[in-house]
N, C-alpha and C positions, 0 to 999 in steps of 0.2 A: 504494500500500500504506500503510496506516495506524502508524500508534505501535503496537508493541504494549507492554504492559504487561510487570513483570517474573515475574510469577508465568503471565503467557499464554505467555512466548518456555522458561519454566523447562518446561512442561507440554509445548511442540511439541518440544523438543530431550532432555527428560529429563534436565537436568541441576538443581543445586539451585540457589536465589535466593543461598544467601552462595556458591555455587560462581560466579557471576556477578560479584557482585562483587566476588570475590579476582581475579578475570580483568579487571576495570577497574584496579584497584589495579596489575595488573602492569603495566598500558598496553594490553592486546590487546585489549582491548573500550572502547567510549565510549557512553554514553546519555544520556540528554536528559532536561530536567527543565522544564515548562512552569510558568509564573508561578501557574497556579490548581491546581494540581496537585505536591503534595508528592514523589510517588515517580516510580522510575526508569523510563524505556520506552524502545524501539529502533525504529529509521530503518531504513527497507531496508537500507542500507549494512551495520548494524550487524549486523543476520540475518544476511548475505551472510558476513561476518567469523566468526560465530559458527558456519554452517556450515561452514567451512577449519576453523574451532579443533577442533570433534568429532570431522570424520575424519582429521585429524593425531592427534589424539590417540587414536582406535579402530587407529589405525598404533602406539600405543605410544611416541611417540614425546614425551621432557618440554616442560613448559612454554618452559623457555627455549630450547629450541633451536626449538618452533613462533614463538617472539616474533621470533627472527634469520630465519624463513622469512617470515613478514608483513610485517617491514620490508625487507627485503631486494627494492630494487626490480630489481636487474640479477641477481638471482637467482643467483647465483654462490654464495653464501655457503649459498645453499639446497641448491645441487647439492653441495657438498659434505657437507652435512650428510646430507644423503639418501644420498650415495653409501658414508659411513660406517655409517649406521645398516646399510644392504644387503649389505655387506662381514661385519658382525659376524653378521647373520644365514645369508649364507652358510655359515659358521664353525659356528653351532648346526648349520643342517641338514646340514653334512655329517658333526656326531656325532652328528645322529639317526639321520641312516643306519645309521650303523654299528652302535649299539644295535639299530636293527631288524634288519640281519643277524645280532649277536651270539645277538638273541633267537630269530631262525629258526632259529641250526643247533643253541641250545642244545633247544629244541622237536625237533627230528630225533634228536639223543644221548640226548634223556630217553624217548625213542618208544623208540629203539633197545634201550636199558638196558633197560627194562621187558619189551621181547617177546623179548630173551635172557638176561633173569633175573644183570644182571649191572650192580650199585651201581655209581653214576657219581660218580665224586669229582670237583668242580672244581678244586679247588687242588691236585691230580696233573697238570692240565693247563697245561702254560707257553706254551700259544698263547693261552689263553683270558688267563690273567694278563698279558702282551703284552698283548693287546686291548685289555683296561678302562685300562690302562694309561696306553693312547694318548688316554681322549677329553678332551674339552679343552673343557665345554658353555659355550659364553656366558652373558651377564647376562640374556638376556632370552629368552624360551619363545614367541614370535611366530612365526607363516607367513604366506607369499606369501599376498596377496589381491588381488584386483580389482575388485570391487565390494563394496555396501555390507551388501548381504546376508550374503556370506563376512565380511567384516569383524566383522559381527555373530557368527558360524557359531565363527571363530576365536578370539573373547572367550568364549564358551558355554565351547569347549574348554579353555580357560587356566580356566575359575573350577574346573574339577575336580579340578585340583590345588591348588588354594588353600592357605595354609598356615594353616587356624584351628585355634587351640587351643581346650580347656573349662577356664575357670576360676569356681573359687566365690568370692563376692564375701562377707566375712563381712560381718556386722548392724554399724552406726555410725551416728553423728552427724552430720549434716548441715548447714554454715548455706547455707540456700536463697537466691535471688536471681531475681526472673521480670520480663522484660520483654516487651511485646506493643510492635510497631511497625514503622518502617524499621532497617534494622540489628541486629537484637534478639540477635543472638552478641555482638558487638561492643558493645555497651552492657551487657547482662548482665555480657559475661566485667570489663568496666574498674570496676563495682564491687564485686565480688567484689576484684579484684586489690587496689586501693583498702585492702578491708579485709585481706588478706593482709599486704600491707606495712605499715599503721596497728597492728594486734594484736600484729605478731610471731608471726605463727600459725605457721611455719616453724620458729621457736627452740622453742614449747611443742610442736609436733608433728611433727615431721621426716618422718614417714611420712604428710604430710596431702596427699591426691588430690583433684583436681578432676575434676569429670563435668558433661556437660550435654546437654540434649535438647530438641525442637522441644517447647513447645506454648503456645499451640495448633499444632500441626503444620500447613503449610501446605496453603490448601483447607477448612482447617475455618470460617474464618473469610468473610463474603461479598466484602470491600472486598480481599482481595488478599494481606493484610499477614500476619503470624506470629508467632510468638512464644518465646522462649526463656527456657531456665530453666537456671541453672548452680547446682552444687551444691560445698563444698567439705568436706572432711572436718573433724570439732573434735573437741578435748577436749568427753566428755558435761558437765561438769560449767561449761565456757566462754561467760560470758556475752556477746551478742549485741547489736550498735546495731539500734533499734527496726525501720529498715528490712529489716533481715532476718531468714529465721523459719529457727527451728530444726527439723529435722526427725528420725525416726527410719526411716533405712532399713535394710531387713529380709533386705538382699542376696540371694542366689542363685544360681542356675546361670547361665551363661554362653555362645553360639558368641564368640569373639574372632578379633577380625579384622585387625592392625595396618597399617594403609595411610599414608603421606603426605600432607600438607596440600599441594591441596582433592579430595584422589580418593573423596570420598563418593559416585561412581556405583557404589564396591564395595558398598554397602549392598545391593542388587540382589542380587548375587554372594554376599554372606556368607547374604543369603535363603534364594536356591537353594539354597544346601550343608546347609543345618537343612532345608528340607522335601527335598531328596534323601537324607540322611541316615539309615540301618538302625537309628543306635541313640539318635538325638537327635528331638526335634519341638520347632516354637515353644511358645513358654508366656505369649503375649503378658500386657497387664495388661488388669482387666477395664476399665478406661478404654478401651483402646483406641485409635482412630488421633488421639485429641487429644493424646496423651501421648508419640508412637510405637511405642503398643503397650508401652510399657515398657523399649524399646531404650537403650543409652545412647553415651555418646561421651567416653572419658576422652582428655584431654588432656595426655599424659606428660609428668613434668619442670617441669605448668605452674607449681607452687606455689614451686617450688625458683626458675625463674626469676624468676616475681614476685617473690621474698622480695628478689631482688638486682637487681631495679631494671631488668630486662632487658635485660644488658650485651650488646653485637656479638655475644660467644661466646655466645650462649644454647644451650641445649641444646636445641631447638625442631624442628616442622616435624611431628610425629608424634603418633597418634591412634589410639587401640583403640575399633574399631565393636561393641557388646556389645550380642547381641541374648537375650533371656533364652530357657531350655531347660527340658527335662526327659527324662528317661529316658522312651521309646517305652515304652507297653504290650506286652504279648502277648498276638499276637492270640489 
């Protein structure tokens, strides 16, 4: 089996290129870098590894606890990790259960009401307040699965509860920052940050957000590579070192999605929820998928933490997937 490249192994797994390597950074992935060739590619081995990481992770289960299953060679530390994750799920399904009884007999009482002409109060009822009473729902909304199919079948299920908000983004100031290359988050975000801490831009604006988006988005380009563009909010009136352009953004409607650093396969998910959606549709930009469509990706906190130098206690790890909308027509 050959090297593959990072944008061929991102395409066979559906995962993204900086999702990869945030997963080196942690140690659970390794890639290889040959002397004539700049970027990253993977060894059987490393395939091999990356398939464990996807279906641990279609298990729901965090990063660091799949890092203690991979290293973990007498496996012991796995069994128990596994044996707790299965314990906490037990725990959900057996207040799903209950929910689904509760909702059977409240379905039979609302039948009943209706075909003897006779209002059914709940909170007259103290079995039913007992009831709710008792459930006691876990951290996590997961089901048994066995294969990879179901695995998949049961993430479908989880995205329809999703918790997105719709936020309007009002019209602001922009100082832009584009990098095209290896790494292009990561180079992008460090000089943005750069100038964050050099201006004081924090002291002059305390409400200044940071966004940022692929482009060129990966695929657009032939050689592999990507590109990124981070945006930081300014005083309209705040001049800019030459490197960076100012720009006027015109804001908008919003699907919001707030996920954990690096769970960008919800992007997918936050998808599905706008074109499943009765009162929402995409409203992509007319760029298109160089831009992602106009998606964006605010990174909470981040200004606040660069202004301080990004102490241990950061406030970090968190990210709103903002894909734009608009109010469905009628038909």
């Amino acid at each position: 089996m050959e090297n593959l490249m990072i944008s061929q192994i991102s395409k066979m797994f559906d995962v993204t290129p900086r999702m990869l390597r945030h997963y080196e950074k942690l140690g659970l992935l390794t890639s290889v870098r040959r002397e004539d060739n700049a970027y990253r590619s993977y060894d059987e081995q490393a395939v091999r590894r990356l398939q464990q990481i996807v279906i641990l992770r279609k298990l729901h289960l965090p990063l660091k606890q799949i890092a203690v299953i991979l290293q973990d060679k007498t496996q012991v530390k796995a069994l128990e990790i596994l044996q707790d994750n299965l314990a906490e799920l037990e725990d959900e399904i057996a207040s799903l259960n209950l929910i689904r009884n509760l909702l059977r007999e409240l379905v039979l009482r609302f039948d009943k009401s209706i075909r003897e002409n006779i209002p059914l109060d709940l909170l007259e009822d103290p079995n039913f307040a007992k009831a709710i009473g008792s459930l006691a729902l876990s951290k996590t909304t997961i089901k048994e699965n066995t294969n990879m199919s179901e695995l998949n079948k049961a993430n479908e299920i989880l995205n329809k509860s999703l918790n997105v908000r719709i936020l309007l983004l009002p019209p602001c100031t922009v100082a832009a920052y584009q990098f095209v290359g290896e790494n292009p988050e990561e180079q992008a975000g460090d000089v943005i940050c750069k100038f964050v801490q050099e201006s004081g831009l924090y002291e002059k604006k305390p409400d200044a957000r940071m966004f940022g988006f692929n482009h060129p988005n990966p695929g657009i380009l032939e050689n592999g590579i990507h590109g990124y563009e981070v945006w930081v909010t300014v005083p309209d009136d705040m001049a800019l070192p030459d490197h960076l352009t100012k720009k006027k953004f015109e804001g908008g409607l919003y699907a919001v999605l707030t996920i954990t650093f690096p769970e960008f396969q919800y992007w997918g998910s936050l998808t599905q929820w706008v074109e499943d959606s009765e009162i929402y549709e995409p409203n992509y930009s007319e760029l298109g998928e160089e831009i992602m469509g106009g998606c964006l990706e605010e990174h909470l906190n981040w200004v606040y933490t660069s202004h301080l130098g990004w102490p241990d206690d950061r406030i970090t790890g968190q990210l709103d997937l903002m894909l734009p909308v608009r109010k469905r027509k009628e038909q």
